[in-house]
C-alpha positions as CSV (number, residue, x, y, z in Angstrom):
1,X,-29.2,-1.5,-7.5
2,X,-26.3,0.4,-9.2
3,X,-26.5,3.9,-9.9
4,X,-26.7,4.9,-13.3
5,X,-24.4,7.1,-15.1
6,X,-26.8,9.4,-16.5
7,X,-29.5,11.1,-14.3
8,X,-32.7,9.4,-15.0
9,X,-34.9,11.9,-12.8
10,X,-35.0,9.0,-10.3
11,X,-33.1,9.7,-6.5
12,X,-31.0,7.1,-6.7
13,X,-30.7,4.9,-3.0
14,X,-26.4,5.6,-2.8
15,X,-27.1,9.1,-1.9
16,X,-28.4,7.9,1.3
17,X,-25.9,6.1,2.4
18,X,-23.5,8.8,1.3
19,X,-25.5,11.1,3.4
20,X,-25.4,9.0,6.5
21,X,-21.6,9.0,6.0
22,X,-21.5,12.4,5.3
23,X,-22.9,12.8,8.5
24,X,-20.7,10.5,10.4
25,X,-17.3,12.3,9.0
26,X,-18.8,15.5,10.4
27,X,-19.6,14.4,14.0
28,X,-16.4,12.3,14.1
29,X,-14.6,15.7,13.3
30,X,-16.3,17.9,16.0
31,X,-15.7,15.0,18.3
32,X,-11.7,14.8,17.7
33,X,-11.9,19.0,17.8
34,X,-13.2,18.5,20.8
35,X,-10.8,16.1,22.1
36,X,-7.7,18.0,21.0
37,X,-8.9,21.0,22.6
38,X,-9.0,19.5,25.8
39,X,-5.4,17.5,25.1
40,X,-7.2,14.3,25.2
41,X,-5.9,11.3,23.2
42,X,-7.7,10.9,20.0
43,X,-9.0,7.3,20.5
44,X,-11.0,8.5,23.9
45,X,-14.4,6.5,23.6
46,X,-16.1,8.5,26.7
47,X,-15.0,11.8,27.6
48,X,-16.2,14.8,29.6
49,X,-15.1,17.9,28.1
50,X,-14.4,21.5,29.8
51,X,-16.7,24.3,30.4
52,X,-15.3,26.3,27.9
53,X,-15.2,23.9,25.1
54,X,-16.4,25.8,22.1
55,X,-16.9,22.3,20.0
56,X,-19.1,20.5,22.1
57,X,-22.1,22.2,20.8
58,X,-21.2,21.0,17.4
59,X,-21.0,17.4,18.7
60,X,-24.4,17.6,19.7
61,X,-25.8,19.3,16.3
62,X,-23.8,16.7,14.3
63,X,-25.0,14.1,16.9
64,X,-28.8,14.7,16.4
65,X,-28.1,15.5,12.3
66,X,-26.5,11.8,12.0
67,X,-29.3,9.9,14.0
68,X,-31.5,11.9,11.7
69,X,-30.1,10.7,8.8
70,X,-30.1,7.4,10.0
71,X,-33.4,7.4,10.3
72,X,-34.5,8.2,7.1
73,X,-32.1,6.0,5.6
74,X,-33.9,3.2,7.4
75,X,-37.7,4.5,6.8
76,X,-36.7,4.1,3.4
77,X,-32.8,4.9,2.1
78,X,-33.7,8.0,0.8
79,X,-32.1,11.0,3.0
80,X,-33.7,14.3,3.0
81,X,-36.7,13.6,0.5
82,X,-39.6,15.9,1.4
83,X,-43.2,15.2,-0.1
């Protein structure tokens, strides 16, 4: 289904997908913040990160936000729709 040009009053299923995304740029950004503060190479896979490492709470909060996302996306591909 392609999205049309003109807003038809419909949610359109991209947005979704764009919101998963969204979602996945904004832990994957936390996650290399992370990394750098530590002075870890940027294509670590598993990594435990210092005490004082002020991004890891963000990881988790973009973590949970993402798989949240997901979710919804797969329930039915629309992403924050509330009835």
């Amino acid at each position: 289904m392609k999205a049309r040009r003109s807003h038809s009053g419909r949610i359109e299923p991209k947005k979704g997908l764009e919101a998963v995304d969204e979602a996945g740029r904004v832990w994957k950004a936390a996650y290399q913040s992370a990394l750098k503060f530590d002075d870890m190479p940027e294509d670590t896979k598993f990594a435990v990160f210092s005490d004082n490492n002020p991004f890891v709470q963000f990881i988790s909060l973009a973590f949970e936000e993402y798989n949240k996302r997901i979710q919804e996306y797969k329930a039915g591909g629309y992403v924050g729709l509330r009835l």
